[in-house]
C-alpha positions in Angstrom: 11.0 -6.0 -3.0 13.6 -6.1 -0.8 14.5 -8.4 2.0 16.2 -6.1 4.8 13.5 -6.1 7.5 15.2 -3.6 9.6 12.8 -0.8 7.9 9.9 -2.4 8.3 10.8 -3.6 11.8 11.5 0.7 13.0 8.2 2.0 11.2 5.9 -1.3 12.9 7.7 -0.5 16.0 9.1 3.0 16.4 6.6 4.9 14.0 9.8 6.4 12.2 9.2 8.8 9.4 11.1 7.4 6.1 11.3 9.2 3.2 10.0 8.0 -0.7 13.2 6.2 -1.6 13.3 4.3 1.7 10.1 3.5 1.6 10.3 1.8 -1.8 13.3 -0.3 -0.9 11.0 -2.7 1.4 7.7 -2.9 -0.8 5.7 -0.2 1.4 5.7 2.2 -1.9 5.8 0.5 -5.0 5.9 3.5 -7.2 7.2 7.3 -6.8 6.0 10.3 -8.7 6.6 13.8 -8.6 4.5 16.4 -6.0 3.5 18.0 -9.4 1.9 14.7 -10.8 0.3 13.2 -8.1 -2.9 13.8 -9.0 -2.1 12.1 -12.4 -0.5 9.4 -11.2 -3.3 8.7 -8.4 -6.3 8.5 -11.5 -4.3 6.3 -13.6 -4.1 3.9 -10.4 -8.0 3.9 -10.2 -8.6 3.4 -13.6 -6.5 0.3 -13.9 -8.1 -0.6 -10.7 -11.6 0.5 -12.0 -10.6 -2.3 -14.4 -10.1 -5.0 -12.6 -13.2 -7.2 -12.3 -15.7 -6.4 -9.6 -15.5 -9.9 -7.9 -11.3 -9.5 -7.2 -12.7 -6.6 -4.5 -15.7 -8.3 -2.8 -15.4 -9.3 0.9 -17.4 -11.6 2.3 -18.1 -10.6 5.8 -16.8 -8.1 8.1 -13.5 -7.3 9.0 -12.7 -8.1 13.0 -10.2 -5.7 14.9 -8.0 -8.7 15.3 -7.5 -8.9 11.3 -10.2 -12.2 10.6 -13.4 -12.3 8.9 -16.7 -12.7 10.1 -18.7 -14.7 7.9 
């Protein structure tokens, strides 16, 4: 990941489109395929995620607006 903020700053702040490659460069796309194997690429994400144990994705709780949990 890199450690220019300045990207993450405009899209947070400005909502300025960035392309795949620019996107990458600050960790907000951590991998980039073709248009053609998207579909691929997208299943083999959810069966490495389908995976994972169960536990890892529990939540406890609600999410609040504000980003906290309610219990």
């Amino acid at each position: 990941m890199g450690t220019d903020r300045q990207p993450c700053v405009e899209l947070a702040l400005q909502g300025r489109l960035m392309n795949a490659a620019e996107a990458k460069q600050p960790g907000f796309v951590n991998k980039i395929v073709e248009q053609s194997n998207v579909h691929d690429a997208a299943l083999d994400a959810a069966r490495r995620l389908a995976k994972q144990p169960r536990l890892a994705y529990r939540r406890k709780g609600k999410l609040r607006p504000s980003g906290g949990v309610v219990p």
